[in-house]
C-alpha positions as CSV (number, residue, x, y, z in Angstrom):
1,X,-6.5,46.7,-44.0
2,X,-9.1,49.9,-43.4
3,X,-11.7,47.6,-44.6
4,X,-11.3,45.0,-42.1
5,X,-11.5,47.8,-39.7
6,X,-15.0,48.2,-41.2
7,X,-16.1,44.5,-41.0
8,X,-15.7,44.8,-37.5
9,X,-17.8,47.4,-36.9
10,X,-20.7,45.6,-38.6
11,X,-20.1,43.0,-36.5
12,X,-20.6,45.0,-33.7
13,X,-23.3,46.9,-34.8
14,X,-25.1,43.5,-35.5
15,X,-24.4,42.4,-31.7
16,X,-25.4,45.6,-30.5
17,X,-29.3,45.6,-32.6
18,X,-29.5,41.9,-30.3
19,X,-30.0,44.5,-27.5
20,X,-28.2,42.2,-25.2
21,X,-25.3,43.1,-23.2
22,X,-23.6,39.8,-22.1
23,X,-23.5,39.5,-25.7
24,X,-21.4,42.3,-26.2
25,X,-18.9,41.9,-23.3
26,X,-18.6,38.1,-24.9
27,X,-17.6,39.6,-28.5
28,X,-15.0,41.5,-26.7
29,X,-13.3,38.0,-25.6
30,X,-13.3,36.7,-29.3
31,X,-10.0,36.3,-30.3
32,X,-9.0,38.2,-33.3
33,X,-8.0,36.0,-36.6
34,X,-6.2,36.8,-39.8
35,X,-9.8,37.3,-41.4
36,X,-9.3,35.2,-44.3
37,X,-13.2,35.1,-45.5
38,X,-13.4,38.3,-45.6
39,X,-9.9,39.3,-47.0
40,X,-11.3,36.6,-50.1
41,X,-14.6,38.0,-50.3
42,X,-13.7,42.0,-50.2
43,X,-10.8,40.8,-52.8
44,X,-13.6,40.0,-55.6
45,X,-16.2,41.7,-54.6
46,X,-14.6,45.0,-54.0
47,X,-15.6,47.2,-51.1
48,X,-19.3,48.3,-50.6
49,X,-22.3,47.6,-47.9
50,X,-23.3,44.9,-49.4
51,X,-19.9,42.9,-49.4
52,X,-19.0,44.6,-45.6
53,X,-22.3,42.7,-44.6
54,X,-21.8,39.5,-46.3
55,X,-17.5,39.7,-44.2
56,X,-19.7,39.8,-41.1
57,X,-22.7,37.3,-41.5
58,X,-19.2,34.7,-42.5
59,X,-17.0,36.1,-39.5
60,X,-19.9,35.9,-37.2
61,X,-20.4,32.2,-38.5
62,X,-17.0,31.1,-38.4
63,X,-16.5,32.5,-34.9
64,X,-19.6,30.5,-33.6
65,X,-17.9,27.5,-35.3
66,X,-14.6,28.1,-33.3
67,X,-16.6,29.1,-30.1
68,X,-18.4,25.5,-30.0
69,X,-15.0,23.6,-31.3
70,X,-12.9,25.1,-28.2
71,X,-15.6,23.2,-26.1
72,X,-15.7,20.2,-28.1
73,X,-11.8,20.0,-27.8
74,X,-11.7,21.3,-24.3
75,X,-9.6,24.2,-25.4
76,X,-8.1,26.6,-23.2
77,X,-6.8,29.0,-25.3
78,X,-7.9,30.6,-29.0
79,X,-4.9,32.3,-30.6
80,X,-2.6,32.4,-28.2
81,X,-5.6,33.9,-25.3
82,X,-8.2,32.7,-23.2
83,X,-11.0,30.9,-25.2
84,X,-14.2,32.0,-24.2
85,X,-15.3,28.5,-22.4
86,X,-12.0,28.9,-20.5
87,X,-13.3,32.5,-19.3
88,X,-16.4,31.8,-18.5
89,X,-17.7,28.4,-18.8
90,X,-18.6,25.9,-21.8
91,X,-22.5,26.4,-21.4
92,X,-21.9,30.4,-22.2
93,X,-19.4,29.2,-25.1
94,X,-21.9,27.7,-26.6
95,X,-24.9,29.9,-26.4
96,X,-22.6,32.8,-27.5
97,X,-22.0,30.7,-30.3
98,X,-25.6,30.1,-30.8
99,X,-26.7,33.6,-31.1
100,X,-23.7,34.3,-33.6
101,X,-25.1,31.7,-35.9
102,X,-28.8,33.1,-35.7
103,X,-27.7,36.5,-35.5
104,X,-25.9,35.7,-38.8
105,X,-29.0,33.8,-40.5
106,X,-31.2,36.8,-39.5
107,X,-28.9,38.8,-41.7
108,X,-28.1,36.0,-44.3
109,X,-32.0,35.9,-44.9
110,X,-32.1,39.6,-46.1
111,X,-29.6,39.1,-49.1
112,X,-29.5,37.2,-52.3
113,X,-31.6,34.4,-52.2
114,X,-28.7,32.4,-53.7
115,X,-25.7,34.0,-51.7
116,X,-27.9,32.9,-48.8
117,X,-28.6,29.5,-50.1
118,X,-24.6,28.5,-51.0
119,X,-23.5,30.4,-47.5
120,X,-26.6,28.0,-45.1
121,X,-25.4,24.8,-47.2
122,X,-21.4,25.8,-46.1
123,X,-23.1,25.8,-42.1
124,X,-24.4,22.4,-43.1
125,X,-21.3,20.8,-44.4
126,X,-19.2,22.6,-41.8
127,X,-21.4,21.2,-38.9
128,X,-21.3,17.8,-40.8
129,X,-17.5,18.3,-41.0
130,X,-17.2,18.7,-37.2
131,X,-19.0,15.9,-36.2
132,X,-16.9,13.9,-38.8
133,X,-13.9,15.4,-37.3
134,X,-14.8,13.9,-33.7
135,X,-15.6,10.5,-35.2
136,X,-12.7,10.0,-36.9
137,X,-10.5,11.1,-33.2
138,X,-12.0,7.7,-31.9
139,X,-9.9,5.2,-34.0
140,X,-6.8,5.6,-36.3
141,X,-8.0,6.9,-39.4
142,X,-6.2,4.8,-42.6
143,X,-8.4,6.5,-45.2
144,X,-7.1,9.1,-47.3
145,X,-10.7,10.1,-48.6
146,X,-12.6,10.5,-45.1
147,X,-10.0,12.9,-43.9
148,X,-10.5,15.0,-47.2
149,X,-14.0,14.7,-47.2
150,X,-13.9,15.8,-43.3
151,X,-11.2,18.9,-44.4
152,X,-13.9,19.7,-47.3
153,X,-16.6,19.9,-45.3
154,X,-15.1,21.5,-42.2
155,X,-13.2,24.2,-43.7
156,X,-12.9,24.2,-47.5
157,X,-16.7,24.7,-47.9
158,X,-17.3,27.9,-46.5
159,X,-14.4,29.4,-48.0
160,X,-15.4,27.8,-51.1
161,X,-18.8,29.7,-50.7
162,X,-17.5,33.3,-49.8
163,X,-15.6,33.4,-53.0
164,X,-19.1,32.0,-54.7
165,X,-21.1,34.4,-52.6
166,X,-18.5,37.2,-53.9
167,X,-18.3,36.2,-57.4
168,X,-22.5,36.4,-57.5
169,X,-22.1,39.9,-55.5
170,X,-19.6,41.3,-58.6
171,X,-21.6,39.5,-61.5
172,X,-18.5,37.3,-62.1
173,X,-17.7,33.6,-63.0
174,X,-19.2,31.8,-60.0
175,X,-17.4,28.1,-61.3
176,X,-14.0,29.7,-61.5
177,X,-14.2,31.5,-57.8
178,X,-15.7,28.3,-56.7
179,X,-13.2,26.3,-57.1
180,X,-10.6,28.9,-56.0
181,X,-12.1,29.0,-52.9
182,X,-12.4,25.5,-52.5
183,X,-9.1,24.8,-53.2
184,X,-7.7,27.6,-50.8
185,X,-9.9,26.0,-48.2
186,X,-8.2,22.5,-48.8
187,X,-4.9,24.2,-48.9
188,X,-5.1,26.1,-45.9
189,X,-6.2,23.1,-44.0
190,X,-3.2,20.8,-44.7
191,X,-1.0,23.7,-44.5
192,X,-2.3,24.1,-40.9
193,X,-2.2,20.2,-40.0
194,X,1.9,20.3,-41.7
195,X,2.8,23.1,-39.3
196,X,1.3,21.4,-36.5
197,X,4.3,19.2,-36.9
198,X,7.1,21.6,-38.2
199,X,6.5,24.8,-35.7
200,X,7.2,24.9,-32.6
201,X,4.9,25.5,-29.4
202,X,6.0,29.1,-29.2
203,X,4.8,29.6,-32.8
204,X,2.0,27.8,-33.0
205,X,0.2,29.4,-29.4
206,X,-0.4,25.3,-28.3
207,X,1.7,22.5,-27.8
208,X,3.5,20.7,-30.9
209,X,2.4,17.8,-32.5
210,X,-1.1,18.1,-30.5
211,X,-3.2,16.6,-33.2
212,X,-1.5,13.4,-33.1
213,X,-2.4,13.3,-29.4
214,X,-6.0,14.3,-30.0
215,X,-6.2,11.4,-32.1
216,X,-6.4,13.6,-35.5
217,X,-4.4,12.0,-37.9
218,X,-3.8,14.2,-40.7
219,X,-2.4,14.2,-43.8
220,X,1.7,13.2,-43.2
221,X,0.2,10.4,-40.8
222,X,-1.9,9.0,-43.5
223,X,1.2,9.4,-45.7
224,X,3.6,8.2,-43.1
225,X,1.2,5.0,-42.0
226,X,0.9,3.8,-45.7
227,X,5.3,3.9,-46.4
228,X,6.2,3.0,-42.6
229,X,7.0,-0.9,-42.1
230,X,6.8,-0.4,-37.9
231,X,2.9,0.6,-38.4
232,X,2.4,-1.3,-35.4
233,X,4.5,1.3,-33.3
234,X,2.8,4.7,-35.1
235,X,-0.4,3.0,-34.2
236,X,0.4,2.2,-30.2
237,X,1.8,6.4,-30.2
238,X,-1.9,7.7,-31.1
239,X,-3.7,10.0,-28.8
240,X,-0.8,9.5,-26.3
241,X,0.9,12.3,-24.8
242,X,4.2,12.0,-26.8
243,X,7.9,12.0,-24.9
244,X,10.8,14.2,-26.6
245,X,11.9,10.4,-28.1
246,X,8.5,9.3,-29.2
247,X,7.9,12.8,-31.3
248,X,11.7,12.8,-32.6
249,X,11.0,9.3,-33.5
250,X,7.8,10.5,-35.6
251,X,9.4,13.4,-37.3
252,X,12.9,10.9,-38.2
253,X,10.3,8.5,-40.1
254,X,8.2,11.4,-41.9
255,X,11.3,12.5,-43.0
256,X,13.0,9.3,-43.8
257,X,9.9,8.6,-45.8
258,X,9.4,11.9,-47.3
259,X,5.8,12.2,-45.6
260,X,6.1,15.6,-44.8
261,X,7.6,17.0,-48.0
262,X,5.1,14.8,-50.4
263,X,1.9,16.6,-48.0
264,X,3.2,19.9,-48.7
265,X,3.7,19.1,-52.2
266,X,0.0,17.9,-52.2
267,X,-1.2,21.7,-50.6
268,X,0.9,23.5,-53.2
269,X,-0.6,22.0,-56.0
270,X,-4.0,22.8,-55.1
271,X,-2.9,26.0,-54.4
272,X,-1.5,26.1,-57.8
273,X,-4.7,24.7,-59.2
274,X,-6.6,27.1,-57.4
275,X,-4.1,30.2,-59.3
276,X,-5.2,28.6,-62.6
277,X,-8.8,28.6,-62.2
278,X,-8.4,32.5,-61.8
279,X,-5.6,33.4,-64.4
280,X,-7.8,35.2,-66.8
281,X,-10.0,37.1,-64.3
282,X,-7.0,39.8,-63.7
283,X,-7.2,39.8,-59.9
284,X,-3.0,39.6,-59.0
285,X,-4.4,39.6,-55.7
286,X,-5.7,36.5,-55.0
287,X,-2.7,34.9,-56.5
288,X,-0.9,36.6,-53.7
289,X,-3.1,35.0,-51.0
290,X,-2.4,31.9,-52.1
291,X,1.2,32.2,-53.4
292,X,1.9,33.7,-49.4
293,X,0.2,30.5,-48.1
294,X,1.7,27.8,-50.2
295,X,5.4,29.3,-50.2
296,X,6.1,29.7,-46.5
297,X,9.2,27.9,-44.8
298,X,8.2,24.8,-43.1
């Protein structure tokens, strides 16, 4: 997309008015994503300044997110390369990511008072989201509701914003794009936990089944914890570095139990929710988004 292509260049140009030049070799070590803020927000809003500035300010926020979660997890690499901390060190991770953030609330501050507003709250929720994440990595979650209220808050709400944001931007139904975007977020999430588990490590850029052993249990663990009678054994494989036996094992009871297919049955139907809150707002394009998201092979 050309327009990515211009999204980009913002970004740059915003590094570049920090007049700093460590800053700019760093942005050259970000890892490039599938971009799929600003794919959702130059989808309603069309393609203009305004729009191209809002991709950024989000890109620029969602890559100071990643830059301080690669330290948190002690990540090596981002994307199948060499995360920033694992260049450099985590200290310069995490000031890069700092300056991303303020560099983005510099610019956030000059637009719509309430694009600006709904896109700071998302940084809230999203930070609260983290640290919920990391809390819930130190014991074996059994609740259904903390994990989606941790998914919300870490990745649904800022998508959930950029198609609010956008919507405000186009003078269009800000409830309906809402919940589209919230709904993709949830989506995208689960769909991302579920391939952990079906892909292999060649696909996925990181070892298989490496939430498990980072103590994240997701959402075919919840579902596999509440229908397995050996809980007892689930529980004693958690955060351990599973053998070729103990993640065979896993996988035999997920699908024994029909864990796996009942969580991607769960992401396609908010992905089919989020299609219906749109239907009458003519844009064919965000029901490709999410019909190419929901109706992969896993």
């Amino acid at each position: 997309m050309e327009e990515l292509i211009e999204v980009k260049k913002q970004i740059k140009d915003f590094v570049i008015e920090i007049a700093d030049e460590k800053s700019l070799e760093l942005l050259g070590h970000l890892a490039q994503g599938k971009m799929l803020r600003s794919k959702l927000i130059l989808k309603i809003a069309g393609v203009n300044t305004e729009s191209i500035k809002l991709c950024a300010v989000v890109e620029m926020i969602h890559a100071a997110s990643l830059l301080h979660d690669d330290v948190i997890d002690d990540a090596n690499t981002r994307r199948g390369q060499a995360s920033v901390n694992a260049l450099y060190d985590n200290k310069t991770a995490i000031m890069f990511g700092d300056i991303l953030y303020s560099k983005a609330f510099t610019e956030l501050s000059q637009m719509d008072k309430r694009i600006a507003y709904k896109i700071a709250n998302a940084v809230t929720l999203l930070s609260v989201g983290e640290l919920l994440d990391v809390e819930l990595t130190k014991t074996f979650n059994k609740s259904y509701d903390k994990y989606l209220d941790m998914i919300y808050k870490k990745t649904a709400s800022l998508i959930e914003a950029c198609a609010a944001s956008a919507a405000i931007l186009a003078g269009l139904d800000v409830e309906k794009y809402a919940l589209y975007g919230k709904n993709l977020g949830l989506a995208f999430q689960m769909i991302d936990d579920i391939l952990d588990i079906t892909q292999d490590s060649a696909t996925l850029g990181k070892p298989a089944m490496l939430d498990f052993v980072e103590g994240k249990v997701t959402i075919p663990y919840l579902l596999l914890h509440e229908r397995i009678e050996n809980k007892s054994k689930l529980e004693l494989l958690y955060k351990k570095q599973l053998s070729s036996d103990e993640a065979a094992w896993i996988k035999i009871q997920m699908s024994e139990t029909q864990t796996l297919s009942d969580s991607i049955a769960q992401a396609r139907q908010l992905g089919l929710e989020a299609i219906n809150s749109v239907k009458d707002e003519n844009n064919e394009s965000l029901v490709q988004i999410m019909k190419v998201m929901i109706e992969r092979e896993f």
